[in-house]
C-alpha positions, -999 to +999 in steps of 0.1 A: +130+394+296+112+410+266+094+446+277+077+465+253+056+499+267+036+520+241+056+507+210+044+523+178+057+519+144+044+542+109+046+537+075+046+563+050+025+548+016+023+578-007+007+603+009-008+583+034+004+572+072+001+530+081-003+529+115+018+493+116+016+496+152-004+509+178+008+517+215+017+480+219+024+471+255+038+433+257+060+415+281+078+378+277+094+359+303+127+346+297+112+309+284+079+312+267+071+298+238+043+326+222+027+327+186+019+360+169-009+356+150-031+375+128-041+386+094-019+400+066-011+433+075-021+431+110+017+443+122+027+410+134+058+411+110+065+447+123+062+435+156+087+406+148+115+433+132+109+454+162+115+426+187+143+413+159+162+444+163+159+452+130+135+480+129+132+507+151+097+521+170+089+557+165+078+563+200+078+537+234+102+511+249+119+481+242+136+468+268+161+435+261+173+421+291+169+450+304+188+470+284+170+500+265+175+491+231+153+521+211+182+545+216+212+524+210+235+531+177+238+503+151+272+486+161+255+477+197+222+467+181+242+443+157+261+430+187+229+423+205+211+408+171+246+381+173+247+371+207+212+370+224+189+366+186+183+339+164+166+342+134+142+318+112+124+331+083+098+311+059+129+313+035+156+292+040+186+318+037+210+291+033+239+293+006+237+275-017+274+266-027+281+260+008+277+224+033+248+222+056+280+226+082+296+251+068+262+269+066+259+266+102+294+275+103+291+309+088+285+327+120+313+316+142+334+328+112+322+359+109+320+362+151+362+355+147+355+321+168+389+299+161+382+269+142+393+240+167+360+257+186+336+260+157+339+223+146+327+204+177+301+233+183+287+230+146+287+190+150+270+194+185+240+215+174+234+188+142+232+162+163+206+185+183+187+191+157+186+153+140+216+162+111+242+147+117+247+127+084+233+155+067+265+180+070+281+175+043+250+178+021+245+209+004+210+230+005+197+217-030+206+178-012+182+184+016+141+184+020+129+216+027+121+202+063+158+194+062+168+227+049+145+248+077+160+223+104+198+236+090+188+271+097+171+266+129+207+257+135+224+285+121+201+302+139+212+289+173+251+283+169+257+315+187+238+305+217+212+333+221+184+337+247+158+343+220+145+325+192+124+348+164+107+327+142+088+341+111+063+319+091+084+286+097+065+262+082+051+282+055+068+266+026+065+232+043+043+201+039+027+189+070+051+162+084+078+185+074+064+211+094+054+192+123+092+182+121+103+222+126+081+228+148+093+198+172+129+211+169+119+245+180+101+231+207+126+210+218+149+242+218+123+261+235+120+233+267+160+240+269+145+271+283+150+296+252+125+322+243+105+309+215+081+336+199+065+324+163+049+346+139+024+325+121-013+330+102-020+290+108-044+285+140-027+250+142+003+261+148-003+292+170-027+261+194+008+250+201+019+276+217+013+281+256+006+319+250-012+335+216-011+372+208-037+379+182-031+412+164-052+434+141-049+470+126-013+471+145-032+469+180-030+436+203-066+419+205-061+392+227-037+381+245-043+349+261-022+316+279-032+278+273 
């Protein structure tokens, strides 16, 4: 479960104080699929590095599992960021030198997981995501729809509980995206959290619950 009470998050431009966000109060069941929408600089991206672990809130809550996570130092916040979040940006991320497998790969290296484990695990979640005779392809040998699809798997090797997605489709056609999108979905009815950041009302109709944001304050907040 995802509990946020009175989160608020300011900027400092020059002289001048953002308010990013406002006193947010939001809670997400273990499960939901959500989209985050509204305009540029509405603090849906803030929101996103917040619930990411990567930023911290000047004032309120953020509960993770039920762990406090506001006053934690940065070796447990990392910890929590590689076990229970996964990651997917508009931006690829992938590198390029390396296999769509070993790109996966990279974060059961980096976790110390032996290698007789990591094989099986990084052919396992191609499979899930359609890749399979794609793995030994690097980035530059892939469609961007196969390129996104690689990191929603990167994304997801470690197994976590939530699922951050941040503009997915935006440097996607449309069957490319509509592609993405069914691979998160298909994660999401495995029963991860699924919470998408996007600007595109066809998109955000997808999901069962949309969060519309402006000036750093939740407007709406309503369920399909």
């Amino acid at each position: 479960m995802i509990q946020l009470e009175g989160v608020t998050r300011t900027f400092q431009v020059g002289d001048q104080p953002v308010h990013a966000l406002r006193a947010v109060d939001l809670v997400f069941d273990d499960g939901e699929y959500g989209a985050i929408m509204g305009p540029s600089g509405s603090g849906k991206s803030t929101l996103l590095n917040i619930l990411g672990l990567l930023d911290r809130p000047d004032a309120g809550s953020y509960r993770l599992d039920d762990q406090e996570t506001t006053r934690l130092g940065e070796e447990p916040r990392a910890r929590l960021r590689r076990d229970r979040i996964g990651f997917v940006f508009q931006s690829f991320h992938l590198i390029p030198r390396l296999t769509a497998a070993e790109n996966v790969e990279l974060p059961l290296v980096l976790a110390g997981v032996a290698p007789k484990e990591r094989r099986p695990r990084v052919q396992d979640i191609l499979a899930a995501v359609g890749l399979t005779e794609r793995g030994h392809h690097r980035p530059d040998q892939l469609s961007g729809g196969q390129r996104q699809r690689v990191a929603i798997a990167r994304a997801t090797i470690m197994q976590p509980r939530l699922i951050l997605a941040d503009e997915p489709t935006g440097n996607l056609d449309r069957a490319s995206g509509e592609e993405v999108m069914s691979t998160l979905e298909a994660l999401n009815a495995r029963g991860l959290t699924l919470l998408v950041v996007t600007h595109d009302p066809a998109i955000g109709d997808r999901a069962q619950r949309r969060i519309h944001m402006d000036d750093g304050a939740v407007l709406e907040d309503t369920c399909a």
